[in-house]
C-alpha positions as CSV (number, residue, x, y, z in Angstrom):
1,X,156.5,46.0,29.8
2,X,157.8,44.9,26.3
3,X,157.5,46.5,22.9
4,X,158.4,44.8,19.8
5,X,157.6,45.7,16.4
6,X,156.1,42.5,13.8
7,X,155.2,42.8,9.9
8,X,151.3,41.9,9.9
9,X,152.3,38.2,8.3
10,X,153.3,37.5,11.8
11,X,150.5,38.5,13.6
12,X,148.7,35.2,15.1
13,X,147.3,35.3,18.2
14,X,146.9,38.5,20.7
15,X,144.3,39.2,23.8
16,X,143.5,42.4,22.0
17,X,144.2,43.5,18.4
18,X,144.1,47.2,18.2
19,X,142.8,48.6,14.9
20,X,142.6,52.1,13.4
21,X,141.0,53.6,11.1
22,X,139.9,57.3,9.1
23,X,136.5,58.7,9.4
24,X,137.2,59.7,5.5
25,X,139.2,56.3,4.5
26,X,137.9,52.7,4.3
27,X,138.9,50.1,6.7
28,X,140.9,48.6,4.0
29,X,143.0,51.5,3.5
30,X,145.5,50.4,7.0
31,X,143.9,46.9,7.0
32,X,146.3,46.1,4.1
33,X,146.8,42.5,4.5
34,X,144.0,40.4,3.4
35,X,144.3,37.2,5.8
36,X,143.6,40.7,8.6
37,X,141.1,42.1,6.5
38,X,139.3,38.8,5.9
39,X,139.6,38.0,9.7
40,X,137.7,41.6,10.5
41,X,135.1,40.6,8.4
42,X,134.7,37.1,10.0
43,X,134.6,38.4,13.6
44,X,132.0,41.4,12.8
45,X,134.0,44.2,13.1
46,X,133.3,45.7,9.4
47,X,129.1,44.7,10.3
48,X,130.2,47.5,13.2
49,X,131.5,49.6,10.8
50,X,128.9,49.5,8.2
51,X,126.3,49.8,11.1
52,X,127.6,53.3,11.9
53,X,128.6,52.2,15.3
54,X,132.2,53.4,14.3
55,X,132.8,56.1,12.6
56,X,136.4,56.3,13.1
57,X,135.8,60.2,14.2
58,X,139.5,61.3,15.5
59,X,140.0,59.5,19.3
60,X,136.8,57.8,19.2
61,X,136.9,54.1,20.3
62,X,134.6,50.9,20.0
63,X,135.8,47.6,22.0
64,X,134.3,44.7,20.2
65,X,134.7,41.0,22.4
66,X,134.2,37.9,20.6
67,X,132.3,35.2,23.1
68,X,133.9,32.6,20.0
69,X,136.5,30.4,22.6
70,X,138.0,29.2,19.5
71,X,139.2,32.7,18.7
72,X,142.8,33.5,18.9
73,X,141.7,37.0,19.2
74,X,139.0,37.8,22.0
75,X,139.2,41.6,21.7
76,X,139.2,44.1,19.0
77,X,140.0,47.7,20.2
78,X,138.8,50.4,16.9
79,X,140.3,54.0,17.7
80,X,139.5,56.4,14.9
81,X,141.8,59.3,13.6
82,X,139.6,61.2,12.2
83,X,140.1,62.9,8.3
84,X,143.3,61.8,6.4
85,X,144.9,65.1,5.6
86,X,144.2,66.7,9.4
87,X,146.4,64.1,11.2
88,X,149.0,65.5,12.5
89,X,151.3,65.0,15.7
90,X,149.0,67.0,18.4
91,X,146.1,65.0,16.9
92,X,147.8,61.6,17.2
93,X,148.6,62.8,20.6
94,X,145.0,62.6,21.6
95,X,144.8,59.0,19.9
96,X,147.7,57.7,21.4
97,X,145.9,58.7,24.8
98,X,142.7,57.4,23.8
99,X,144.7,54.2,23.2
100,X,146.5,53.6,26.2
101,X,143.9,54.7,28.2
102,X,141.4,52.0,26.6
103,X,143.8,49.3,26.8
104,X,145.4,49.9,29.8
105,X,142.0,49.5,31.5
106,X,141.8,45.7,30.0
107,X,143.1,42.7,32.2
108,X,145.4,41.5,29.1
109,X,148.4,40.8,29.0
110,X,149.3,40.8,25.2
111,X,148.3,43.4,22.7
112,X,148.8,44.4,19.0
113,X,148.5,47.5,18.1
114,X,147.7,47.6,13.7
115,X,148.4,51.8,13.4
116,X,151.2,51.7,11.6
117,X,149.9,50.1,7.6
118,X,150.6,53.5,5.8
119,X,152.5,56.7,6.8
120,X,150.4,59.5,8.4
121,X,150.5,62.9,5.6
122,X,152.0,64.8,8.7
123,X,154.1,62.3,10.9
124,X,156.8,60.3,10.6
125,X,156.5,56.4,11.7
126,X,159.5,56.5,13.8
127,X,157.6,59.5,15.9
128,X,154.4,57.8,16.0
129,X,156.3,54.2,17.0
130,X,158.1,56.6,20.2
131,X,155.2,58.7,21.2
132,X,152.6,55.1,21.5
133,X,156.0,53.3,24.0
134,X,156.2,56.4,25.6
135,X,152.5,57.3,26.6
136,X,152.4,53.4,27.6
137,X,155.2,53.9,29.9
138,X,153.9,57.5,31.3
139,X,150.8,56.0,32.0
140,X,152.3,53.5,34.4
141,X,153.5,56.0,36.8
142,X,151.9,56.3,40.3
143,X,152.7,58.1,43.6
144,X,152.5,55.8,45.8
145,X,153.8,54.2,49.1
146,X,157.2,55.1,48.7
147,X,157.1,58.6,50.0
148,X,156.6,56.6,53.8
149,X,160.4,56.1,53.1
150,X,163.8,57.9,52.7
151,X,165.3,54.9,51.5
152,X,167.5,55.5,48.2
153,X,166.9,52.1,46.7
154,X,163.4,53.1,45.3
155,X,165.4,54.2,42.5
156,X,163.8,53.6,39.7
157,X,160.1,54.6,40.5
158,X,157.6,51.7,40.9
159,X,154.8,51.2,38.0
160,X,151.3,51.6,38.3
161,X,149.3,48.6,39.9
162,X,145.8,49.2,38.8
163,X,143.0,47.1,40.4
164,X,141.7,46.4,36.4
165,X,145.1,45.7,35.1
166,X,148.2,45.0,36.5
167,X,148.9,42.1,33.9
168,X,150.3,44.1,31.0
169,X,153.0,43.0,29.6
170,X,154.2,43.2,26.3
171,X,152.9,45.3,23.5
172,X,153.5,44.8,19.5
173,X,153.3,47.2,16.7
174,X,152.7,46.1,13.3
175,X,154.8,47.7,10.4
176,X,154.5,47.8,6.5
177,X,156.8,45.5,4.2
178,X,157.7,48.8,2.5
179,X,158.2,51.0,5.5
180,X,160.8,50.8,8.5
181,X,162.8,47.7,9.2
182,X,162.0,45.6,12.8
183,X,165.3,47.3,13.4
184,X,164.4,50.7,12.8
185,X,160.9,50.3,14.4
186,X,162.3,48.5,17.4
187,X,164.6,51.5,18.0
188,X,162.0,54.4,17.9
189,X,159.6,51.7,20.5
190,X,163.0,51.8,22.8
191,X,163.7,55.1,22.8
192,X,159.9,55.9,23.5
193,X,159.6,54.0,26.6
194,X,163.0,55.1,27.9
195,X,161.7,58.6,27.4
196,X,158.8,57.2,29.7
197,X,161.1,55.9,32.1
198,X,163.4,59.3,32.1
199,X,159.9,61.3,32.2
200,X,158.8,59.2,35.5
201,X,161.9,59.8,37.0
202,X,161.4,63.5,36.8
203,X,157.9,62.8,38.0
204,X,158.8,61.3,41.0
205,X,161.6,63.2,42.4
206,X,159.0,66.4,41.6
207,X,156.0,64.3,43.6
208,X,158.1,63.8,46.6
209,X,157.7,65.9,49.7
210,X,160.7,68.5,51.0
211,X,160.5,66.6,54.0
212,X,162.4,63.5,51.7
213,X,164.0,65.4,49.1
214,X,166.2,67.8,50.1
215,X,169.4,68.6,48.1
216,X,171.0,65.3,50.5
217,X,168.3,63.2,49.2
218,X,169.1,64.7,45.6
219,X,172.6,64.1,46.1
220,X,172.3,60.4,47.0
221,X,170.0,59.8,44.6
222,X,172.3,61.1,42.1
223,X,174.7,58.9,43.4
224,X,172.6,56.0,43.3
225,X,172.6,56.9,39.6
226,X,176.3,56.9,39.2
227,X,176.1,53.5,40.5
228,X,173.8,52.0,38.6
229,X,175.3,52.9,34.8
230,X,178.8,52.7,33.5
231,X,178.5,55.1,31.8
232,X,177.8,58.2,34.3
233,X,180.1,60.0,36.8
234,X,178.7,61.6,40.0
235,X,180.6,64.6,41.5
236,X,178.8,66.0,45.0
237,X,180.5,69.4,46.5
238,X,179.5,70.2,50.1
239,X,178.9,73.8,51.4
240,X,182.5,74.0,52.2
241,X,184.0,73.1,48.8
242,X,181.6,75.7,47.5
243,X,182.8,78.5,49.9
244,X,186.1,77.5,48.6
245,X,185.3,78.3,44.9
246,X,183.6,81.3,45.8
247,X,179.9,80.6,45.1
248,X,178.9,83.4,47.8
249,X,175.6,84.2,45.4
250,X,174.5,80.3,45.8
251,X,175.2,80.2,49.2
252,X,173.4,82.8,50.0
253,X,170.4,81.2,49.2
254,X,170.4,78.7,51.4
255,X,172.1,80.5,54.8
256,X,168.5,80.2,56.5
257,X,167.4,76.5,56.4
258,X,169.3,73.7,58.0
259,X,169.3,71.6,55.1
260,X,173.0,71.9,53.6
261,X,173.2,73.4,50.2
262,X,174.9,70.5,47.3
263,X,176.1,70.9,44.5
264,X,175.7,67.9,41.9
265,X,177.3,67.0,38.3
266,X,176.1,64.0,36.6
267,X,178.4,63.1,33.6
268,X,177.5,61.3,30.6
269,X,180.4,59.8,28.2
270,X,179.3,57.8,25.6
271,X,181.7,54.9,24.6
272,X,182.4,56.5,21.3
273,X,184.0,59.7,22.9
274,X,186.6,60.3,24.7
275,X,185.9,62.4,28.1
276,X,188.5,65.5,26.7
277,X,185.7,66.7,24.5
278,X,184.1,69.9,24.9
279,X,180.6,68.5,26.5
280,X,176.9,69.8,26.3
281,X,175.3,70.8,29.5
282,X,172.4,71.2,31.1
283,X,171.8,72.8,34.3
284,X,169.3,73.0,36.4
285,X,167.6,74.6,39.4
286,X,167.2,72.6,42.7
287,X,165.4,75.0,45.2
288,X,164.1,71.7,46.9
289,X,161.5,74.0,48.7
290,X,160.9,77.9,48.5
291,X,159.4,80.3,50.4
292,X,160.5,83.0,49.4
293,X,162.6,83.4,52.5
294,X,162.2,87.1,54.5
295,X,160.7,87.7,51.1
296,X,158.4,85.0,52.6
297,X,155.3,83.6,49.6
298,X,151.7,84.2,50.3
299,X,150.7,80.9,52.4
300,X,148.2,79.7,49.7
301,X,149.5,76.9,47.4
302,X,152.7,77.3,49.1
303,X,153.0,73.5,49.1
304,X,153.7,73.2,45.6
305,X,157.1,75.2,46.1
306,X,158.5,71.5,46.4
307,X,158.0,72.0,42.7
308,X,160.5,74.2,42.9
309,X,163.3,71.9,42.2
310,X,161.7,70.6,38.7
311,X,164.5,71.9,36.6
312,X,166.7,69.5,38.5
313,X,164.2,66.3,37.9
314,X,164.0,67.1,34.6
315,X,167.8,66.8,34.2
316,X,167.8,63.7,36.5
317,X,165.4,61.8,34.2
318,X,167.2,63.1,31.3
319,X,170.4,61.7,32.5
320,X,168.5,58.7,33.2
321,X,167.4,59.0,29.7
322,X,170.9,59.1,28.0
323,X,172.4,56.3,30.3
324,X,169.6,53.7,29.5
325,X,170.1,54.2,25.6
326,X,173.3,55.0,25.4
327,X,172.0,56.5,21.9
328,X,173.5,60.1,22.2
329,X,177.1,60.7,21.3
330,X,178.3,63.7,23.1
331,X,180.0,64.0,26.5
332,X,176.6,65.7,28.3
333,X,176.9,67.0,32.0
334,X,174.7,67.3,34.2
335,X,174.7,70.5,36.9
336,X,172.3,70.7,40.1
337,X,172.8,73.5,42.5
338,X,170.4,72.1,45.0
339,X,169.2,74.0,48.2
340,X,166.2,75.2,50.0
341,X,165.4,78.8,51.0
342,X,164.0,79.5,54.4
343,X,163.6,82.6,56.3
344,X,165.8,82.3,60.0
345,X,167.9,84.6,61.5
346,X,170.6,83.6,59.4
347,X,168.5,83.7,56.2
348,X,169.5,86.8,53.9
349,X,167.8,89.7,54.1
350,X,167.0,92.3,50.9
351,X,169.8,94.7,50.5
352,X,172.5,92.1,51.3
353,X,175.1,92.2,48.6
354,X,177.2,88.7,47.7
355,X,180.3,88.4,45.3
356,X,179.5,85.3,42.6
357,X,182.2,83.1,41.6
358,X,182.2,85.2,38.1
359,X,183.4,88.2,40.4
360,X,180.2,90.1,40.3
361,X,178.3,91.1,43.2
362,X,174.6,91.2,43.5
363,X,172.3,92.7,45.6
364,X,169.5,90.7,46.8
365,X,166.8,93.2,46.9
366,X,164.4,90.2,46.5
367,X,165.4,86.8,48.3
368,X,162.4,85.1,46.3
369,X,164.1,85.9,43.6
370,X,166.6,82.7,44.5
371,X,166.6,80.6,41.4
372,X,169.0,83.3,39.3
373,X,171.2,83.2,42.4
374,X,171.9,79.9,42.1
375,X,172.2,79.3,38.4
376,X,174.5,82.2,38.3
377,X,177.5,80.9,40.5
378,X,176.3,77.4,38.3
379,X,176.7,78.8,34.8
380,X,179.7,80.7,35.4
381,X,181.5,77.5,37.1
382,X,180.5,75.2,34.4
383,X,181.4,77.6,31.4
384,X,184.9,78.5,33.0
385,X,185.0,74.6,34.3
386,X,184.1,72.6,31.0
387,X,184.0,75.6,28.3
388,X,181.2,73.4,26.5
389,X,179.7,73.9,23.6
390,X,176.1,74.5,24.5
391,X,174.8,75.3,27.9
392,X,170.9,74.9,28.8
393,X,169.9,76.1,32.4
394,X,165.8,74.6,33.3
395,X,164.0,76.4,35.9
396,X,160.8,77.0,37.5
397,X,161.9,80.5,37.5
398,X,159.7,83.2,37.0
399,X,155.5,83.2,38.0
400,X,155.6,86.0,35.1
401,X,156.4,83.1,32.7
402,X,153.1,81.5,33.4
403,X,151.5,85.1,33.0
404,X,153.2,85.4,29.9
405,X,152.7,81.9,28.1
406,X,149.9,80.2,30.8
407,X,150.7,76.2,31.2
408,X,151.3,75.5,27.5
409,X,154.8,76.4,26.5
410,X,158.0,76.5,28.3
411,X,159.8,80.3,28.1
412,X,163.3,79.7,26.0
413,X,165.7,83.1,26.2
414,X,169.2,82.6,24.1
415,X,172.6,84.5,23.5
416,X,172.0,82.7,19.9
417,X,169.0,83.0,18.3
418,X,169.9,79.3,16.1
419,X,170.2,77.4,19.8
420,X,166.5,78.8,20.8
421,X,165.5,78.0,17.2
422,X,166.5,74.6,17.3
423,X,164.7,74.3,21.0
424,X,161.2,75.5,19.8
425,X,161.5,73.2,16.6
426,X,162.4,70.2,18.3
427,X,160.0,71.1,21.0
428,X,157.3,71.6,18.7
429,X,158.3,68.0,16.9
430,X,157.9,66.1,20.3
431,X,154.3,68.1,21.6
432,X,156.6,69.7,24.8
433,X,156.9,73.4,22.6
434,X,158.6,76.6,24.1
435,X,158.3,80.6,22.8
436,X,161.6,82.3,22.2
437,X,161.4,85.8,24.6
438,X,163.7,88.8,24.0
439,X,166.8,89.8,25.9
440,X,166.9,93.3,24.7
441,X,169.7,95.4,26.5
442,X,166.8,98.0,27.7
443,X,165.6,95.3,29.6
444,X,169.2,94.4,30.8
445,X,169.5,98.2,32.4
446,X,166.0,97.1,34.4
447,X,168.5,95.4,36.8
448,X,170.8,98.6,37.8
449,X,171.9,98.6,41.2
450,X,173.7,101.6,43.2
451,X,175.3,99.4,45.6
452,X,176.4,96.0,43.7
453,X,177.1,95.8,40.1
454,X,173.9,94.2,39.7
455,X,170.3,93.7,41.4
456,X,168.7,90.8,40.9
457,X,165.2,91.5,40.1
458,X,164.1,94.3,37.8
459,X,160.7,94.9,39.1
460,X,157.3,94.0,38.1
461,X,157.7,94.7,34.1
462,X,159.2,91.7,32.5
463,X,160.3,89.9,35.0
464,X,160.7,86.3,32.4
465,X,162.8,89.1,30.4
466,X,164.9,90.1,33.6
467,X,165.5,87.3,35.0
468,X,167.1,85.6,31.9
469,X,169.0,89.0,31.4
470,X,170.6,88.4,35.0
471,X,171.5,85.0,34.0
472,X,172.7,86.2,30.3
473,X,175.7,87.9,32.5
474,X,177.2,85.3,34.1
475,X,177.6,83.5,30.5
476,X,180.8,84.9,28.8
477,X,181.6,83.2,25.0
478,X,179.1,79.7,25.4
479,X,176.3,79.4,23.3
480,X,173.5,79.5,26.2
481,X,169.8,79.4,26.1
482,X,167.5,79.5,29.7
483,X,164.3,77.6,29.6
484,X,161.6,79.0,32.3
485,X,159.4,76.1,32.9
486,X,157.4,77.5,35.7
487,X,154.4,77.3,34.1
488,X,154.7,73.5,32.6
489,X,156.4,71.4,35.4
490,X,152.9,70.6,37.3
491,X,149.4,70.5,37.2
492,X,147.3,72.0,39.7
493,X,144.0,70.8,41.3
494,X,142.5,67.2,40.4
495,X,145.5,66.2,38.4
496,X,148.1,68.1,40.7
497,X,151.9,66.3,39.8
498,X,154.7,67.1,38.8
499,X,154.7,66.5,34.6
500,X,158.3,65.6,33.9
501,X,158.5,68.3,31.2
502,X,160.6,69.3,29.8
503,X,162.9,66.3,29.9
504,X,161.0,64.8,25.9
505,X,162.7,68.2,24.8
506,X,165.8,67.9,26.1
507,X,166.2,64.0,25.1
508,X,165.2,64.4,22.0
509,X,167.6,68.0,21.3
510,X,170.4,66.2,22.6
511,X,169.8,63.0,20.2
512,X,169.7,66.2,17.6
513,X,173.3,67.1,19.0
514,X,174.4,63.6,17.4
515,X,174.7,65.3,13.9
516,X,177.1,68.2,15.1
C-alpha cells in the first residue's frame, strides 16, 4: 500500500475520489478548485447534496457510482465532518474510521482522498495526513494462519485479505497550493503508515498464543529484527548471564515454568549520532504468560494473561517504528525482561525474599505481583548500564489501573513531573492519552516489610500507586516515568486483540525527543 500526496491540478483519473464536506459549510468551501468543483456538479454529486441526501453530519457517508463508462471517476465517496469550529482530533478520528472503513470495503485499487483543501480550526495537516496512513495501515491487520507456525520469518505480520477487497493499493491525498509542500505531506503519510506497521507489530506478537511466544520466541524475533535494519543492535542474555549480574528479583519470577527467562536490548543509533551518547530507553515488561504462580489467578479470562507481555510488543513495534524511518535522532534502547510465571515446585512461594541487582531485597508476599519484579532488576541494570537520559518502563501492571482509569487512558507515574507532562500532552495530541497518578511518600511506606527492605505489594489500597512506588526505588538520578497500560493493551469480548497501544505515544514522544 502506497500513499502519495498530489496538489488538486493533478488529480485526473482515480477508482474512487473521496470528498468531504461540513454540515455548516458549502461544498465549495474544500472543493476549492473549479475544474473539481465543476466535475461534482457534472456527475450529480451537488443534486445529492441539494437533495438532502448528504448532509455532511460528522462521519456520515454517501457512495455515489457513476454507470457513465466514459468517466475517469466511477465512485465518489462524501464523508461529512460535521460543524466547522467542533472539529477537532477525537472527531477526525471517527471520520478517518468512517473513511477507511467505507473504502476499504470497495474492490479499488486507486483512491484520492480531497480532505485536505483548508486547515481544520483544531488540527494540524501534518496530523490529519499521519492519522488517515495510519488508520489505512491498522486496518490491514489480521490474525490469521500464522499462529499454525513457530517459524521466525513471518516477521513482518501479513495484511489483511478481505474477500471484498484485497486490491488496494495506493492511496493519494490532495493538498492546498498554500499549505504543506509534497515534501512535507509525503513525510507526515510515511510516518503514519510506519506507525501502522510499528502498531501491527505490537498487535501481533500480543495476538499470538504462549504456546509460540515465549521469551525464546521474543528473543529470536528480536533478533530477526537486528537482522533486518542497519541500524539496530540485538543483545540476548540467558538465565545464566543474568545470575551472574545478580538479577535474583527477575529470576525469581520465572523459577517455576520451563520456559527459560531472556533478557533482550534492542538498540537504535541513528546515523547522525554517535553510539557514546547518553540514550533514551524504554523498557518493557515480557511476562509472556501469568498466572499468578502459587498466587495462582481466578481461571476465568485467564487466557488473556498472554497479554501480559504487551509492554514488550509495544517496544517491539516501536523499535520497528524508529528503524523503518530512521526519523528520530537519539541513540533509543530497547529493554525486555521476558519470562513466564508458573506455579511448580520450583515456582516461589510468598514470603521468599530475593536480593535485586540494585542490592535491595524484596519479599514476595505476592508472586502475582511479578511485573515490578522484573522491571526492577531491568531499571536498575539499564540506569547503572547506559545512565540515559530518560527512562520509560510499559506494563500491563496493575488490574487497579483499569479500576482507576477503565480502558481509556494509560496510568503515567514520574520522578519528574515535566517527563509525565510531556507524556499526557503528546498522548493527548495522537488520541492514545494517559493520567499522571501520585507517588506520594505515604504511599511509598504502604510497601514496609519486617524481613526484606522492601515488600512488593502494598495491599489492596492503591495498588497503580504502589506498584510504581516499588519501581520509583530501583531508579537512582534518571528522569523515569512508568506507564501502566493494563487497561489499554486489549479489548475484550467481540473485538478481543491485542491494540498495539501505547506504541503511537511512544513514537511520536521520542520524534518530540529530536528537539532536546
Amino acid at each position: 500500500m502506497q500513499f502519495k500526496s498530489i496538489k488538486t491540478t493533478d488529480l485526473t483519473s482515480c477508482d474512487c475520489l473521496c470528498i468531504a464536506m461540513y454540515s455548516d459549510q458549502p461544498l465549495s468551501y474544500l472543493v476549492t478548485d473549479k475544474t473539481m468543483y465543476d466535475m461534482l456538479v457534472d456527475k450529480g454529486v451537488r443534486k445529492i447534496i441539494e437533495q438532502g441526501d448528504f448532509t455532511g453530519d460528522l462521519a456520515q457517508a454517501h457512495l455515489h457510482t457513476i454507470t457513465d463508462d466514459g468517466s475517469q471517476i466511477k465512485r465518489f465517496l462524501l464523508i461529512g465532518l460535521g460543524k466547522f469550529k467542533k472539529l477537532d482530533a477525537k472527531n477526525y478520528d471517527k471520520i478517518v474510521d468512517t473513511t477507511v472503513n467505507t473504502l476499504s470495503s470497495l474492490s479499488v485499487e486507486n483512491i484520492c482522498i480531497n480532505f485536505f483543501s483548508q486547515l481544520a480550526p483544531n488540527i494540524e495537516m501534518p496530523f490529519m495526513l499521519q492519522q488517515m496512513a495510519f488508520k489505512f495501515v491498522r486496518h490491514r491487520y489480521q490474525f490469521n494462519e500464522q499462529v499454525a507456525t513457530q517459524n521466525i520469518d513471518c516477521y513482518p505480520p501479513k495484511e489483511k485479505k478481505d474477500k471484498s477487497n484485497n486490491t488496494l493499493q495506493t492511496i493519494k491525498c490532495t493538498i492546498p497550493d498554500n499549505g504543506l509542500t509534497n515534501q512535507q505531506a509525503d513525510q507526515a503519510l510515511t510516518l503514519g503508515a510506519k506507525l501502522g506497521e510499528g502498531v501491527n507489530t505490537a498487535r501481533f506478537l500480543g495476538d499470538l498464543p504462549a504456546n509460540i511466544c515465549t521469551p525464546t520466541y521474543l528473543a529470536d524475533y528480536a533478533q530477526t529484527m537486528g537482522k533486518q535494519y542497519d541500524s539496530l543492535q540485538v543483545r540476548i542474555k540467558d538465565e545464566e548471564a543474568l545470575a551472574k549480574l545478580g538479577m535474583e528479583v527477575f529470576l525469581s519470577v520465572g523459577r517455576g515454568s520451563i520456559e527459560e527467562s531472556k533478557f533482550i536490548e534492542i538498540e537504535y543509533t541513528p546515523k547522525t549520532k554517535k553510539a557514546k551518547d547518553a540514550p533514551i530507553i524504554l523498557v518493557g515488561k515480557g511476562v509472556t504468560f501469568d498466572t499468578g504462580g502459587i498466587s495462582l489467578k481466578p481461571s476465568a479470562g485467564m487466557d488473556e494473561m498472554k497479554y501480559d507481555m504487551c509492554g514488550a510488543a509495544s517496544v517491539m513495534g516501536t523499535m520497528r517504528f524508529l528503524a523503518e524511518t530512521n526519523v528520530c535522532q537519539n541513540r533509543i534502547i530497547g529493554i525486555i525482561p521476558a519470562t513466564e510465571n508458573m506455579p511448580s515446585d520450583c515456582a516461589t512461594k510468598p514470603g521468599d525474599v530475593f536480593k535485586s541487582y540494585s542490592g535491595q531485597t524484596v519479599e514476595v508476599l505476592n508472586t502475582d505481583a511479578e511485573g515490578r519484579l522484573i522491571l526492577a532488576d531491568s531499571l536498575s541494570y539499564a540506569e547503572e548500564t547506559y545512565q540515559p537520559r530518560k527512562m520509560i518502563n510499559i506494563a500491563t501492571l496493575t488490574g487497579a489501573c483499569i479500576i482507576a482509569l477503565g480502558n481509556h487512558r494509560s496510568a503515567v507515574m514520574s520522578n519528574d513531573d515535566e517527563l509525565a507532562n510531556e507524556l499526557m500532552n503528546v498522548g493527548q495530541s495522537v488520541l492514545d492519552p494517559c493520567w499522571q497518578l501520585p507517588l506520594d511518600d505515604e504511599y511509598d511506606e504502604l510497601l514496609h516489610s519486617n524481613f526484606a527492605d522492601m515488600a512488593n505489594i502494598g495491599g489492596r489500597a492503591a495498588g497503580s500507586i504502589t506498584a510504581g512506588c516499588f519501581l520509583k526505588r530501583f531508579v537512582k538520578n534518571t528522569k523515569w516515568a512508568h506507564l501502566d497500560i493494563a487497561g489499554v493493551a486489549w479489548l475484550e469480548g467481540k473485538k478481543k486483540g491485542a491494540t498495539g497501544r501505547p506504541v503511537p505515544l511512544l513514537a511520536n514522544w521520542l520524534l518530540k525527543q529530536n528537539k532536546s
